[in-house]
N, C-alpha and C positions, 0 to 999 in steps of 0.2 A: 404762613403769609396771610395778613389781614384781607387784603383784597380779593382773595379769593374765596375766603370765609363769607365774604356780603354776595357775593355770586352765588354761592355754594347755599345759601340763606335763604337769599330771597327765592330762588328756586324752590326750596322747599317749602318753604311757607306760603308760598302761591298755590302747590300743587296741592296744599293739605286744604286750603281754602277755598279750591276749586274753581281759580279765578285768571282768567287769561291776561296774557302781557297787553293788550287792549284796556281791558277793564282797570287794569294796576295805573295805567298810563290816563286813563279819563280820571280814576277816581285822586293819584296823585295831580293829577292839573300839573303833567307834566307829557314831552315827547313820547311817542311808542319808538320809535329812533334810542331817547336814553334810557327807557327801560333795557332794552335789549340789551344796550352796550352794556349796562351795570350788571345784566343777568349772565351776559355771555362771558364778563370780568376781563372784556376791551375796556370799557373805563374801569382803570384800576385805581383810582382817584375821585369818588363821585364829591361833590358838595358835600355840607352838613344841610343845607337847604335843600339837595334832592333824597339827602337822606332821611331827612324829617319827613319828606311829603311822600314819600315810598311808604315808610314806617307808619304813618297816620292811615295811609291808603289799608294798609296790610292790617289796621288796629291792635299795632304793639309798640313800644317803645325802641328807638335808635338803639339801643344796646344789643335788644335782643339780635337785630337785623346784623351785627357787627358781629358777634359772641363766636 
């Protein structure tokens, strides 16, 4: 199930980057409310627009965030 692959994702690439769900949320210019939800895979539907700015935040591409 995809959406739990971008949970399952962004968690790990946060942790390998050593970068709190704060930081992901300032540097996406987006909610710490929708980081969570997307990390927790409560939104099991993010955007393509939060998933760009997560992905930029995180400095990789949407796919990888997706894979």
């Amino acid at each position: 199930m995809s959406n739990n692959k971008i949970s399952d994702n962004l968690k790990k690439l946060r942790a390998k980057k050593g970068l709190s769900l704060e930081r992901i949320a300032r540097l996406a210019d987006l909610s710490l409310n929708t980081i969570v939800k997307v990390e927790n895979g409560v939104n099991t539907n993010p955007t393509i627009d939060t998933l760009t700015k997560i992905a930029k935040a995180l400095e990789i591409g949407v796919d990888d965030l997706m894979r």
